[in-house]
N, C-alpha and C positions, 0 to 999 in steps of 0.2 A: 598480195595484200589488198591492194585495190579493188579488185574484182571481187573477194571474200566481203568485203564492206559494204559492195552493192547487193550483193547476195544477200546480206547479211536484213538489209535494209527492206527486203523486198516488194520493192516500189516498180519493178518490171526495166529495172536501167541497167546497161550493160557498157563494159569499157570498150574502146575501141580506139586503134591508132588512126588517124587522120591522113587519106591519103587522099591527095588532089585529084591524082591521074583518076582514081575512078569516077569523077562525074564529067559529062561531055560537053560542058561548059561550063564559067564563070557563075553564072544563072543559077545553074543546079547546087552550087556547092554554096552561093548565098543564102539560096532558101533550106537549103541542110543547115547552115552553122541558125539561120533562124527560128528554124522550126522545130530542130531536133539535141542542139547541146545547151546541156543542164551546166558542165563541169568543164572546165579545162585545166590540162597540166601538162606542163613542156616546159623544157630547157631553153634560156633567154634566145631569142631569136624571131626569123622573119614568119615562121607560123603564125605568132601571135596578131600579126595585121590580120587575120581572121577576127577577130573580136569586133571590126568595125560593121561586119554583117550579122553578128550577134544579137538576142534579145536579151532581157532581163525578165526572169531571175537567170542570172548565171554567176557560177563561181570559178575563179581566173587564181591559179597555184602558177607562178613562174619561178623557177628554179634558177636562181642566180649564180654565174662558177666566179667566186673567188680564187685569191693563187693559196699558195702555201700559207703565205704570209699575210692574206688575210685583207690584199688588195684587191679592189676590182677589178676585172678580164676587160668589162666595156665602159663606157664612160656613160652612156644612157639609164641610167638609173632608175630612173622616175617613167619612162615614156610610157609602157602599159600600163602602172599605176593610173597616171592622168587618162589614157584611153577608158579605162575600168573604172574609176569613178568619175568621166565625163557623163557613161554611159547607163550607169547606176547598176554596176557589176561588183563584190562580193572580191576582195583581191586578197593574196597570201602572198608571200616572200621570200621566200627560203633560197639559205645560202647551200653552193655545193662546192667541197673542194677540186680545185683542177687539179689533173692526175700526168700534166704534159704540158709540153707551149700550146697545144690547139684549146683555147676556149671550148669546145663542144666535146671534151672528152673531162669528165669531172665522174664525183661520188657525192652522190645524194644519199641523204637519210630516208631510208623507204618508210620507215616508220614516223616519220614527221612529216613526208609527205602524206601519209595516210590518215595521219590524226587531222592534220589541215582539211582537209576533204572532209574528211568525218562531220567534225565542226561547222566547216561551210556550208554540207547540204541537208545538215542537221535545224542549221539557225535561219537561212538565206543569208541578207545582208549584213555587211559588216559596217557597225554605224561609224559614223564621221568622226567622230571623236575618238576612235579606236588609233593604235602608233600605226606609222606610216606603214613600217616594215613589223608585221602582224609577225611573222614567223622568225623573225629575229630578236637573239635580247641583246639587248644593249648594255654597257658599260664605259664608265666614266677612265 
């Protein structure tokens, strides 16, 4: 789905998993996350301290795992939000159900990931005044 969107857009961007081992140093892989990502989208986790080599415009989709029940996995909530609007990055929210005790093993909504993207690299930023958690709706 993701990939069909970039295609779709055809602005010359293509998806690609982030893998560290391939550059041969710290060095190389700063000046990639700086010079070369438009988008990011990953499951909450320590990937994301990539964003502090990052430039702007960038858009930042973190995939939240809640449990069943609708509680948090981790108690960090906010951390990449505030990295991503320290840095004036473009942020989304979305929750995934966990499918196990392991937090990194959840179901995402492919399609909500993909409208989020959509949107984000459709508009760039996401102004201040928008809710915290852009891909969540809330209830009283």
């Amino acid at each position: 789905m993701l990939q069909q969107l970039l295609d779709d857009r055809r602005q010359n961007e293509y998806l690609e998993v982030f893998d560290p081992k391939k550059f041969p140093s710290l060095k190389f892989a700063m000046l990639y996350w700086s010079q070369n990502v438009r988008a990011v989208v990953g499951m909450h986790g320590g990937g994301f301290y990539n964003l502090y080599f990052a430039t702007a415009p960038l858009s930042v989709v973190e995939i939240w795992p809640v449990s069943a029940d609708g509680r948090q996995v981790h108690a960090t909530t906010n951390l990449f939000w505030e990295v991503s609007r320290l840095r004036g990055f473009d942020y989304w929210l979305l929750p995934a159900t966990t499918v196990s005790a392991s937090s990194s093993d959840a179901n995402a909504d492919c399609s909500m990931i993909t409208a989020a993207v959509r949107l984000a690299l459709g508009r760039g930023y996401a102004t201040v005044l928008e809710p915290f958690y852009q891909g969540t709706t809330w209830s009283a």
